[in-house]
C-alpha positions as MATLAB code, in Angstrom:
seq = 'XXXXXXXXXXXXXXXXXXXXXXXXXXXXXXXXXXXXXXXXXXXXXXXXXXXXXXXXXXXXXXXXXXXXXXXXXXXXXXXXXXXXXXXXXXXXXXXXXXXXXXXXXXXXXXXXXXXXXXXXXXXXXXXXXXXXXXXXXXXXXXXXXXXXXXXXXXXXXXXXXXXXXXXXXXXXXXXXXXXXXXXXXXXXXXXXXXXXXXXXXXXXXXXXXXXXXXXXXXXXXXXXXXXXXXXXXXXXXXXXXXXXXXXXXXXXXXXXXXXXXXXXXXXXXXXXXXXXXXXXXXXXXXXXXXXXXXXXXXXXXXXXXXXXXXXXXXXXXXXXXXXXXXXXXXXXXXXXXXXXXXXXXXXXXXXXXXXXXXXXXXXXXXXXXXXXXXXXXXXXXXXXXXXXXXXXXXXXXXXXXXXXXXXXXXXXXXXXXXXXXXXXXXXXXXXXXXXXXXXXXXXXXXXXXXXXXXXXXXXXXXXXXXXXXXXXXXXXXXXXXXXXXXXXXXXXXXXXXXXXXXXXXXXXXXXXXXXXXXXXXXXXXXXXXXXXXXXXXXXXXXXXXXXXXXXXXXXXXXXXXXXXXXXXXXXXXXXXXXXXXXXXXXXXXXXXXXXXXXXXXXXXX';
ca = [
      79.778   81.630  156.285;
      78.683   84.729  154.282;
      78.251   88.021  155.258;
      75.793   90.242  154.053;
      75.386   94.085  153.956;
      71.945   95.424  152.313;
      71.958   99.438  151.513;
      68.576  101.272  149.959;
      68.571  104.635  148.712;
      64.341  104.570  147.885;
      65.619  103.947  144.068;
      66.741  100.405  144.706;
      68.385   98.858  147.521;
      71.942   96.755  146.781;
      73.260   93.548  148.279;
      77.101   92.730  149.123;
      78.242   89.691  150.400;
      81.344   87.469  150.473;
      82.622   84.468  151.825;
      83.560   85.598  155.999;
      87.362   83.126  154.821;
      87.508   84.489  151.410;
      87.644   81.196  150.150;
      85.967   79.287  147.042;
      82.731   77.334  147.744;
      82.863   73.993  145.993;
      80.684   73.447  142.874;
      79.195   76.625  143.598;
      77.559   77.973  140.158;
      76.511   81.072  141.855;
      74.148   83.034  144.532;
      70.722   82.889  144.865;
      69.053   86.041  146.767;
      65.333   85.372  148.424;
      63.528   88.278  149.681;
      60.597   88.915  151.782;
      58.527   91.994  151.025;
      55.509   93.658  153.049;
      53.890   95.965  150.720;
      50.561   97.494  151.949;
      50.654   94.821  154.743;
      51.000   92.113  152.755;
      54.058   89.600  152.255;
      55.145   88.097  149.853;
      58.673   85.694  149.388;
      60.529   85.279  146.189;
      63.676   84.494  144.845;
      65.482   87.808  142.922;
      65.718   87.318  138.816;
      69.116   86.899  136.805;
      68.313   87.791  133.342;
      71.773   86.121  132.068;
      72.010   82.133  131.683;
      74.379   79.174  130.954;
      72.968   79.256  127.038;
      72.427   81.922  124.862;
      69.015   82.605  123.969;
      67.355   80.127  126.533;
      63.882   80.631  127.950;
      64.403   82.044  132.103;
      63.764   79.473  134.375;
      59.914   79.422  135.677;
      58.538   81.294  138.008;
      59.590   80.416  141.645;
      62.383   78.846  140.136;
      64.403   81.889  139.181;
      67.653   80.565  141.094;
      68.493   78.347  138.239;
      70.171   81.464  136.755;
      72.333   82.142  139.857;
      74.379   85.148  140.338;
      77.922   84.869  139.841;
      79.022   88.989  141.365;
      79.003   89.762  144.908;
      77.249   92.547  144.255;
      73.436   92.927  143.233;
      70.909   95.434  143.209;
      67.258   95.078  143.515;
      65.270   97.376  141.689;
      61.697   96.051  142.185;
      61.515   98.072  145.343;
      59.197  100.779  146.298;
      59.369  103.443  148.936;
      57.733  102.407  151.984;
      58.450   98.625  150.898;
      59.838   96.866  154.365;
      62.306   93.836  152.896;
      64.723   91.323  154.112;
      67.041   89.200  152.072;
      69.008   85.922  152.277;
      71.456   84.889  149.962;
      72.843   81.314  149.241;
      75.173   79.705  147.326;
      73.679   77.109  144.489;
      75.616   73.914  143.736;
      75.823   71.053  141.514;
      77.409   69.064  139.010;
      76.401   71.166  136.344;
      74.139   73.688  135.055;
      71.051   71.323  134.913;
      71.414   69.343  138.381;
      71.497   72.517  140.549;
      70.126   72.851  144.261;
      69.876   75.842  146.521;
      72.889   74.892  149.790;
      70.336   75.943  152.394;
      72.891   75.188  155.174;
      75.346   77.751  153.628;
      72.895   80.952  152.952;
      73.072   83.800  155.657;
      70.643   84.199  158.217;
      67.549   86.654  156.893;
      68.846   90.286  157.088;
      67.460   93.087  159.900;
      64.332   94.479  158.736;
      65.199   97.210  156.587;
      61.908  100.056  154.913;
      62.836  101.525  151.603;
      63.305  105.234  152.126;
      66.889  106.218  151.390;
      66.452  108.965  153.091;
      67.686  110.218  156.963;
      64.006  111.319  157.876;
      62.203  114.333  158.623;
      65.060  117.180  158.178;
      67.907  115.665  155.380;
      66.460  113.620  152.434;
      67.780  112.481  149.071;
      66.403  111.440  145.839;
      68.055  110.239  142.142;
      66.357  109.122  138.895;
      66.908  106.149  136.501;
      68.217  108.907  133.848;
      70.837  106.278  132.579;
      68.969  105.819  129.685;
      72.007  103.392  127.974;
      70.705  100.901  129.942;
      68.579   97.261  128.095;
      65.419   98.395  129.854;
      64.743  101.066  128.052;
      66.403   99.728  124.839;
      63.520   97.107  124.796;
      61.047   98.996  126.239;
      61.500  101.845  123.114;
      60.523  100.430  119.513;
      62.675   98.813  117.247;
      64.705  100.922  114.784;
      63.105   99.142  111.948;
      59.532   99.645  113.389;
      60.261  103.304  114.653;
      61.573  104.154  110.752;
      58.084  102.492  109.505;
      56.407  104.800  111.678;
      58.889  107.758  110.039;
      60.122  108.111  113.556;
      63.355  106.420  115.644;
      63.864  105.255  119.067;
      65.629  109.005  119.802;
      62.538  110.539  118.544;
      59.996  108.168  120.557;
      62.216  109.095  123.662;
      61.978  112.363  123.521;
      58.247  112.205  122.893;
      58.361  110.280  125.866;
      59.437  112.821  128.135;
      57.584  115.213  126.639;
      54.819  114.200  127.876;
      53.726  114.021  131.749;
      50.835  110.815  131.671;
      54.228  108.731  129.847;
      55.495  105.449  131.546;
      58.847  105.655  130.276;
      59.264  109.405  131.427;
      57.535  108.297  135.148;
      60.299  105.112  135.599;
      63.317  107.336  133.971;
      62.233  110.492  136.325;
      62.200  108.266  139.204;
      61.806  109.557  142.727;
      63.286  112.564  141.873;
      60.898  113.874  139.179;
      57.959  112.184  141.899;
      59.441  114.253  144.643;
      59.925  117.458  142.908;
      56.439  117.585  141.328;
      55.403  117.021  144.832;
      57.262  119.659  146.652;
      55.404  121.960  143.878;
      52.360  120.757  143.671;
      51.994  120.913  147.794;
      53.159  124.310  147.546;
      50.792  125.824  144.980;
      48.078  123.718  147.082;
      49.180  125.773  150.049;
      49.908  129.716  150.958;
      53.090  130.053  151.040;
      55.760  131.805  148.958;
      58.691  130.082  147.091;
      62.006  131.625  145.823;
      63.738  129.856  143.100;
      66.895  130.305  141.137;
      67.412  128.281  138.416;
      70.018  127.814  135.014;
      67.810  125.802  132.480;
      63.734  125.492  132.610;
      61.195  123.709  129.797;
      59.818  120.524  132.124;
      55.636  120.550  131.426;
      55.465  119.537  134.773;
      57.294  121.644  136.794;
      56.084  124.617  134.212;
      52.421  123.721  135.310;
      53.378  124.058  139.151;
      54.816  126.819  138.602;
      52.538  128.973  136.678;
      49.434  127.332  139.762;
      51.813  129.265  142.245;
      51.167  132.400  140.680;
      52.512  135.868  141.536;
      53.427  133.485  145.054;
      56.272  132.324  143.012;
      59.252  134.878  142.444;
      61.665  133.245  140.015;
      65.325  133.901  139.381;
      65.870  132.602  135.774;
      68.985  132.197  134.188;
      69.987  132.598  130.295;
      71.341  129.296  130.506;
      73.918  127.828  128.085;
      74.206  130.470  125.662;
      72.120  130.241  122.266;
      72.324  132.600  119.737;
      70.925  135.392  118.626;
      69.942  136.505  121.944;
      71.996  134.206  124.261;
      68.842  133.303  126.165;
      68.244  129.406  126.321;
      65.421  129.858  128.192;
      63.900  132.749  126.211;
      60.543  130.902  124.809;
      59.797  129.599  128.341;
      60.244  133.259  129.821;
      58.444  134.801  126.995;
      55.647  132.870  128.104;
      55.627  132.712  132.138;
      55.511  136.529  131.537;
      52.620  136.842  129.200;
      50.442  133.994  130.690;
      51.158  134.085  134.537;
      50.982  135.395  137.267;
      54.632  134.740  138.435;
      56.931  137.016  139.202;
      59.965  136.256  137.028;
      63.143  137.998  137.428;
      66.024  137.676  134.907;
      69.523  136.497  135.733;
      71.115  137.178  132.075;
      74.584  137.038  132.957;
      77.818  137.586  130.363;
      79.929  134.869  128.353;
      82.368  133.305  131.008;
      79.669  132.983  133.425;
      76.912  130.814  134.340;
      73.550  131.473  136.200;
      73.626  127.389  136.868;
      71.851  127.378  140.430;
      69.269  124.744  140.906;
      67.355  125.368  144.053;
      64.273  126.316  145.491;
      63.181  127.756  148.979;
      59.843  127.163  150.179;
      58.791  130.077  153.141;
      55.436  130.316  154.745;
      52.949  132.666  154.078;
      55.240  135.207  156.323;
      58.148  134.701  153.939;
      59.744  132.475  156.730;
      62.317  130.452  155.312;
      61.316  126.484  156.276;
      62.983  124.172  153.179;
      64.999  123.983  150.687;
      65.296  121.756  147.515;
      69.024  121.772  145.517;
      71.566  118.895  143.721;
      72.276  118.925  140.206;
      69.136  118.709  138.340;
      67.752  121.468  136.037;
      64.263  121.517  135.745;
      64.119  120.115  131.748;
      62.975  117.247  130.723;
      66.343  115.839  129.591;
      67.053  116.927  133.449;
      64.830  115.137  135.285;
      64.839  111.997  132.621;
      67.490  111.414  130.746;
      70.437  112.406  132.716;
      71.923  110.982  135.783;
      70.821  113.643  138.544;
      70.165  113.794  141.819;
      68.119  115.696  144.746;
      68.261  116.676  148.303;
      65.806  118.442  150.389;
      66.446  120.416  153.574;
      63.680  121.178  156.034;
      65.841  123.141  158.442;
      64.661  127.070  158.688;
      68.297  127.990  158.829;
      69.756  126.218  156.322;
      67.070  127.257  153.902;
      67.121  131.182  155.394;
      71.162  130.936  153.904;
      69.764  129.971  150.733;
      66.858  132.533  151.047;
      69.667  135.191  151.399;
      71.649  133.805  148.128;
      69.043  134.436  146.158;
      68.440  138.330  147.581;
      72.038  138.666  146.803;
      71.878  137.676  143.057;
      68.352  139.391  142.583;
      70.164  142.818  143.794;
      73.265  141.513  141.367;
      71.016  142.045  138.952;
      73.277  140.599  135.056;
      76.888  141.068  137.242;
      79.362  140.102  140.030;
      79.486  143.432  142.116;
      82.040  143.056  144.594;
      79.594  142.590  147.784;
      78.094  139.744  146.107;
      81.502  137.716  145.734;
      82.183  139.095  149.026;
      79.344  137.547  151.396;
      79.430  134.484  149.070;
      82.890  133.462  150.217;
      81.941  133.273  153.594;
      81.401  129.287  155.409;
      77.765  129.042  156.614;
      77.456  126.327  158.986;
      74.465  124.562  160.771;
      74.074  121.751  162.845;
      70.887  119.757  160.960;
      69.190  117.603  163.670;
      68.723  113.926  162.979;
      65.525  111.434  164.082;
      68.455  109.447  165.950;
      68.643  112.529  167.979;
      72.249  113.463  166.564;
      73.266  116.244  164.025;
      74.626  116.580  160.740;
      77.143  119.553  160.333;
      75.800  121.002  157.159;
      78.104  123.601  155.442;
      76.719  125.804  152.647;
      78.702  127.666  150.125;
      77.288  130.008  147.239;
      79.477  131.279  143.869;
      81.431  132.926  142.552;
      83.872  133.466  145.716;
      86.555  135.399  145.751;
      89.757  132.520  146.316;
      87.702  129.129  146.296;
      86.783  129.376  149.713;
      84.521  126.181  149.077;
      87.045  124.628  147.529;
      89.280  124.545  150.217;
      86.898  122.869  152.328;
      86.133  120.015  149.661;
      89.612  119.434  149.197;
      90.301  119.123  152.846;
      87.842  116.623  153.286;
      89.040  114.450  150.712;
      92.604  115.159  151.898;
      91.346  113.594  155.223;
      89.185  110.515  153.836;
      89.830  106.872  155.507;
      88.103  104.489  154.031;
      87.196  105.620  150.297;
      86.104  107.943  147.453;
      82.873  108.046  145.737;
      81.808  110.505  142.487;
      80.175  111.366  139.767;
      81.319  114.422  137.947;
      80.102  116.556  135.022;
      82.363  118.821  133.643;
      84.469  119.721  136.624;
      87.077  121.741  134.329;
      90.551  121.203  132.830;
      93.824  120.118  134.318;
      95.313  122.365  136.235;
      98.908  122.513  137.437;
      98.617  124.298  140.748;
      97.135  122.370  143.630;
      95.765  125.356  144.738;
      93.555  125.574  141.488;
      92.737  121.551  141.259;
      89.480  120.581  140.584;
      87.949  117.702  143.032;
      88.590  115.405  140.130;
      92.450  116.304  140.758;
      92.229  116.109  144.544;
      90.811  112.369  144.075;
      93.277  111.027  141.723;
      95.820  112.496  143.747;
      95.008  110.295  147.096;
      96.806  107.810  144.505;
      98.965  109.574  143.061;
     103.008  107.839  144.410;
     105.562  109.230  146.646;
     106.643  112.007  147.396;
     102.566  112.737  148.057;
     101.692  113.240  151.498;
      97.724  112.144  151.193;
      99.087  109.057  149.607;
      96.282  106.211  150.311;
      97.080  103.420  147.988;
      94.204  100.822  149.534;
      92.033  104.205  149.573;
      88.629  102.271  148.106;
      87.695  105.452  145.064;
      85.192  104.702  142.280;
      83.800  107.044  140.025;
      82.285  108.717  136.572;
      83.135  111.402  134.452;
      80.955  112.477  131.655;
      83.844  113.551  129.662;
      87.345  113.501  128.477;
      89.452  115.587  130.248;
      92.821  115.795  128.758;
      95.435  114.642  131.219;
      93.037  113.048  133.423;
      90.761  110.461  131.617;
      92.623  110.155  128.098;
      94.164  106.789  127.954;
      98.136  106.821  127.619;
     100.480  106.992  124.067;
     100.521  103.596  122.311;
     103.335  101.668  123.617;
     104.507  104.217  125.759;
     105.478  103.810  129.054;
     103.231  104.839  132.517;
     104.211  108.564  132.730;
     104.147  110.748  136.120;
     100.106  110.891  136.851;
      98.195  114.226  136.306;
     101.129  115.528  134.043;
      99.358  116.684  130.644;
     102.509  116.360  128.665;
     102.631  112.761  128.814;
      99.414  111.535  130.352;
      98.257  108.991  132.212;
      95.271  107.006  132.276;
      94.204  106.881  135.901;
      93.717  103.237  135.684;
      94.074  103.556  139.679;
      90.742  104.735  140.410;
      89.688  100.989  139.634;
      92.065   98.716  140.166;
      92.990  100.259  142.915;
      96.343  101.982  144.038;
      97.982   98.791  145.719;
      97.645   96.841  142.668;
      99.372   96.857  138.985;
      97.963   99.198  136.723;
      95.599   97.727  133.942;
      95.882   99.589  131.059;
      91.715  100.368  129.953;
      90.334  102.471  127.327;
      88.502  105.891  128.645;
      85.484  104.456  128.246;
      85.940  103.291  132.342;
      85.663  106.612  133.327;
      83.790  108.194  130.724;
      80.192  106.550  130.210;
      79.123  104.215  126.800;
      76.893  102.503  125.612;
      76.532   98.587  124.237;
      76.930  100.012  120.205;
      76.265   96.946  118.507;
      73.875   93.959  119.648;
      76.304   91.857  121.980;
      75.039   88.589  122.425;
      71.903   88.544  124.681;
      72.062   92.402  125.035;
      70.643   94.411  122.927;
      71.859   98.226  121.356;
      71.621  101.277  123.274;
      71.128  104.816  122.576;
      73.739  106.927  124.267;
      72.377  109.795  125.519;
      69.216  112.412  124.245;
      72.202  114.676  124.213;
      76.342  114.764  125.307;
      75.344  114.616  128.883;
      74.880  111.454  130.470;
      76.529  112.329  134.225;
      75.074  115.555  135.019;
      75.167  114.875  139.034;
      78.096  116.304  140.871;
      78.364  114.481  144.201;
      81.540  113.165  145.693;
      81.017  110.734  148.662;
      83.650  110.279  152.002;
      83.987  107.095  154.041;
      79.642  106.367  153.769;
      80.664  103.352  156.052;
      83.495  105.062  158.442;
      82.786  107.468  161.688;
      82.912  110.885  159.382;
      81.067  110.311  156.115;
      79.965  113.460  153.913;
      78.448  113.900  150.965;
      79.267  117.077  148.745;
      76.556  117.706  146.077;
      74.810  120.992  144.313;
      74.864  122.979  141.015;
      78.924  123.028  141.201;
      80.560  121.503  138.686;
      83.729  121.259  141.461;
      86.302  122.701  139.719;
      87.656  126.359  140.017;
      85.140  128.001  137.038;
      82.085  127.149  139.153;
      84.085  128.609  142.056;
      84.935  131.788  140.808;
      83.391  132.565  138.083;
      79.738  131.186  138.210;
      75.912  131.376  139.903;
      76.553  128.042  141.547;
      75.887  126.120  145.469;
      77.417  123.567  146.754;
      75.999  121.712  150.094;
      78.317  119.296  152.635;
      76.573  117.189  154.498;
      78.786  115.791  157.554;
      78.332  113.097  159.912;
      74.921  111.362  158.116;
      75.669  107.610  157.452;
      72.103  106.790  155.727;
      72.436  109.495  153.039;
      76.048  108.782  152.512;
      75.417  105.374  151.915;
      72.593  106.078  149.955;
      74.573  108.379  147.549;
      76.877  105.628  147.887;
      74.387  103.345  146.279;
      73.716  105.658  143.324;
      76.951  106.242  142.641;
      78.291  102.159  142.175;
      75.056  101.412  140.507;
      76.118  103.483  137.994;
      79.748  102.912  137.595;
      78.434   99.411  137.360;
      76.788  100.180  134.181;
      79.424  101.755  132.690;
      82.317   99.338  133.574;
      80.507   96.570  131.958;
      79.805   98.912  128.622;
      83.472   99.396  128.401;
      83.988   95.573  128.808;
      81.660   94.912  126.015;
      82.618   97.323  123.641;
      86.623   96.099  124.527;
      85.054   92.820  123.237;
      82.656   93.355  121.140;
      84.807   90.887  118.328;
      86.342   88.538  120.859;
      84.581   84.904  120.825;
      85.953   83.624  124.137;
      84.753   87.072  125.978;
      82.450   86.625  128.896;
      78.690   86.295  127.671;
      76.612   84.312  129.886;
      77.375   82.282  133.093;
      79.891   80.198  133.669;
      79.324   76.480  134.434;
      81.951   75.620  136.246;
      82.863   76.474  139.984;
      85.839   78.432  138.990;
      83.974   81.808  137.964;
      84.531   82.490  141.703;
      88.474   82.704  141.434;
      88.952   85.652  139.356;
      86.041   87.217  141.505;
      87.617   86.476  145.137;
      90.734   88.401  144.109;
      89.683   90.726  142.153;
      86.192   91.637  144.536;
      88.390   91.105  147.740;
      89.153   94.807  147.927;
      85.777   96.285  146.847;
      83.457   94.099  148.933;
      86.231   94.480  151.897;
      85.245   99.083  151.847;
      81.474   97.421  151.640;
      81.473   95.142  154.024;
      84.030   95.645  156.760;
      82.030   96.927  159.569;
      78.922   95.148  158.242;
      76.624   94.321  161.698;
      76.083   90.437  162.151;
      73.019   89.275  160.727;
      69.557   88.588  162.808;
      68.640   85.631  164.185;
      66.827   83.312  162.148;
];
């Protein structure tokens, strides 16, 4: 019997299921997954597309008949969903002799899953929302021209991105922006519709979209605006898109121009009534750019709790009175824990803690580390930039606290079957950087002879397998690699800009962590930053869940490929043979087991 698990987070939903014994399935070439979708009252049944078959090359298998090319992962995510969308799935195994005599084992496939509508988010008070920003992905690699025809047309696929994203009516920008961008523009656009005010403090801003919200709110619109990362001559990234808010609006824009070793890098937005009552809030890690809201992974979470967005409403007070510095007041009510309970549609509550930066000893720090101190089940991140090694525990960044849950003895948050995953979008010397040639494993998170922290995939129970950084730090396929095509890396370095780390999204305490902070001590004490922990919400863990192996997905089959890339007898298509499945039911034992241990049994048929 299999068991099934299905997860949304209104971006896609993902599947997970695995043999109940944990035992190979006889001539079994791989899964099929059916699914029955009601869209605008209508249903329709189909069977989910592998784009990968037995041959190089080969045309897919016709329509209807899509389980030909069956799914050899445990694992799958469906991304022809929609919000509102209400699905259920089945999956079954497909046997045979060989790749052309292959039939669907009806008596093996699960029962139809529970009924399950494609929000991602909690309901009316906590909601979350990512984009498809990974733009090293074969979608957009095919759906972008050619190099040859984008040189013809004195152009290249970097340049017909960017153009791309540029431009609001776009395709490509709409799919890459996802629900996030769609959300956002919303939010705005509802507002300026409306009568209220809105208070909004913010690192980078150039999106056309957002700028044409903003400038329809008027002088209802009082904006905190950063310098962003500095730019010479006048250390003002945002200088052109000031320059003109003040000459050809109405909105009241207030500078933020803080000094080198500091960062105005808030992202959020409070929306009051026409009273200046506080009743939302909008914050995560996107700035409002285009490369933000497109080409970067990023994600969103809206609040509609008056006191939550009242503490956020005060923030932004503070660092308007700040005016360019740190006075000591402002550090001072910053490093104080403001806590609310956030009611659920269950009739529950969420503990919601907020912090603001700079503080004055990593108050919010302390928390976050404590909570991953206390995790059961697993880890989940993505990081961007969360600072340098750092000896002291007191001074770790999150990054540090992670690795250390499997770090060895003498350790006393030790987990080694702790379930962690996770991205970084850089090298961080002494924490992603791969270890000496020939040299032997050293003492982890020791700079002087590093470590590669191989543990954060295969898991801390298991041997160490030596990887290149490219499993933590994200790629790209380079060079054409069989049926996949060449990527472009990134519009720029970043690739991970979201800073989220995820606690037991399956277990009786799950959080999620998520803001403008980086999660390291900088952000802490030195810059403009939030950070918001959400405590006790299943639905958006799990949903941040989602975006989070989704994208270490990608990436840890970019670092297989480019490991590969000149190795004949590396993996390239599926398998026709039943053995596929062995490497798989060790190797997946441990993952699927954090997915799918407390999965509820299937409906009826």
């Amino acid at each position: 019997m299999l068991k099934l698990r299905v997860v949304d987070n209104g971006d896609h939903a993902g599947l997970m299921w695995f043999p109940d014994d944990g035992q190979k399935i006889a001539g079994c070439r791989g899964f099929a997954i059916q699914r029955k979708l009601t869209h605008g009252g209508v249903e329709t049944t189909s069977w989910l597309a592998n784009h990968i078959g037995f041959t190089e090359n080969a045309p897919p298998p016709p329509a209807g008949f899509e389980w030909r090319w069956p799914i050899q992962r445990y694992l799958w995510w469906d991304y022809h969903v929609t919000t509102g969308d209400v699905v259920v799935y089945r999956v079954a195994p497909v046997c045979g002799a060989d790749a052309a005599d292959l039939a669907v084992n009806e008596a093996a496939a699960t029962p139809w899953s529970d009924e399950q509508q494609i929000t991602g988010q909690d309901g009316r008070n906590i909601s979350a929302y990512f984009n498809r920003g990974i733009i090293a992905a074969q979608w957009v690699a095919r759906d972008l021209a050619t190099e040859a025809a984008a040189q013809a047309a004195k152009g290249s696929p970097r340049a017909e991105l960017m153009a791309a994203i540029q431009d609001p009516s776009n395709n490509l920008r709409k799919a890459l922006g996802g629900l996030l961008r769609t959300q956002l523009v919303k939010l705005l656009s509802d507002a300026a519709a409306g009568t209220g005010h809105v208070y909004a403090a913010l690192y980078e801003l150039n999106d056309p979209e957002v700028l044409t919200q903003f400038k329809a709110l008027g002088a209802r619109l009082f904006l905190l605006l950063g310098n962003g990362a500095f730019k010479p001559p006048t250390n003002d990234e945002n200088h052109d898109v000031r320059a003109d808010l003040k000459a050809n609006s109405q909105v009241q824009v207030f500078d933020r121009m803080v000094s080198s070793g500091h960062f105005a890098h808030n992202k959020f937005i409070v929306f009051c009534d026409a009273n200046d009552a506080p009743q939302s809030v909008w914050t995560g890690s996107t700035n409002t750019t285009e490369t933000g809201l497109c080409t970067q992974a990023n994600n969103g979470i809206l609040i509609n709790d008056a006191a939550v967005a009242g503490a956020y409403l005060d923030a932004w007070k503070r660092l308007h009175a700040a005016g360019n510095t740190y006075p000591a007041p402002l550090v001072k009510a910053n490093s104080v824990a403001r806590n609310f309970q956030v009611t659920r549609d269950d009739g529950g509550a969420d503990q919601v803690s907020v912090w603001f930066a700079a503080t004055d000893a990593g108050e919010d720090m302390t928390q976050a580390r404590a909570i991953i101190n206390g995790a059961k089940q697993g880890l989940l991140f993505l990081f961007f930039n969360p600072g340098v090694f750092e000896q002291d525990p007191s001074d770790w960044t999150l990054l540090q606290s992670v690795l250390n849950r499997h770090a060895p003895a003498p350790n006393p948050y030790l987990d080694a079957s702790l379930y962690i995953r996770g991205v970084v979008n850089q090298e961080i010397k002494g924490l992603t950087d791969a270890p000496p040639p020939g040299g032997a494993p050293a003492a982890p998170m020791d700079p002087s002879t590093p470590t590669h922290p191989v543990a954060l995939f295969a898991g801390g129970a298991t041997p160490p397998i030596r990887l290149s950084k490219d499993v933590l730090v994200p790629s790209n396929v380079k060079n054409k690699y069989h049926d996949w095509e060449a990527e472009l890396k990134g519009a720029s370095s970043v690739m991970i800009h979201s800073k989220v780390v995820v606690a037991d999204p399956f277990g009786d305490h799950p959080v999620v962590m998520t803001g403008s902070h980086n999660m390291g001590m900088k952000a802490s004490r030195a810059n403009d930053d939030n950070l918001i922990i959400v405590e006790g919400n299943n639905a958006l863990a799990q949903a941040y869940a989602l975006n989070i192996i989704a994208i270490f997905q990608e990436y840890r089959w970019r670092q297989y490929v480019n490991a590969h890339a000149a190795d004949p007898t590396a993996w390239h298509g599926l398998q026709d043979n039943d053995t596929w499945q062995d490497g798989h039911l060790q190797a997946d034992a441990a993952e699927l087991k954090f997915w799918l241990g407390d999965a509820p049994a299937p409906a009826t048929p």
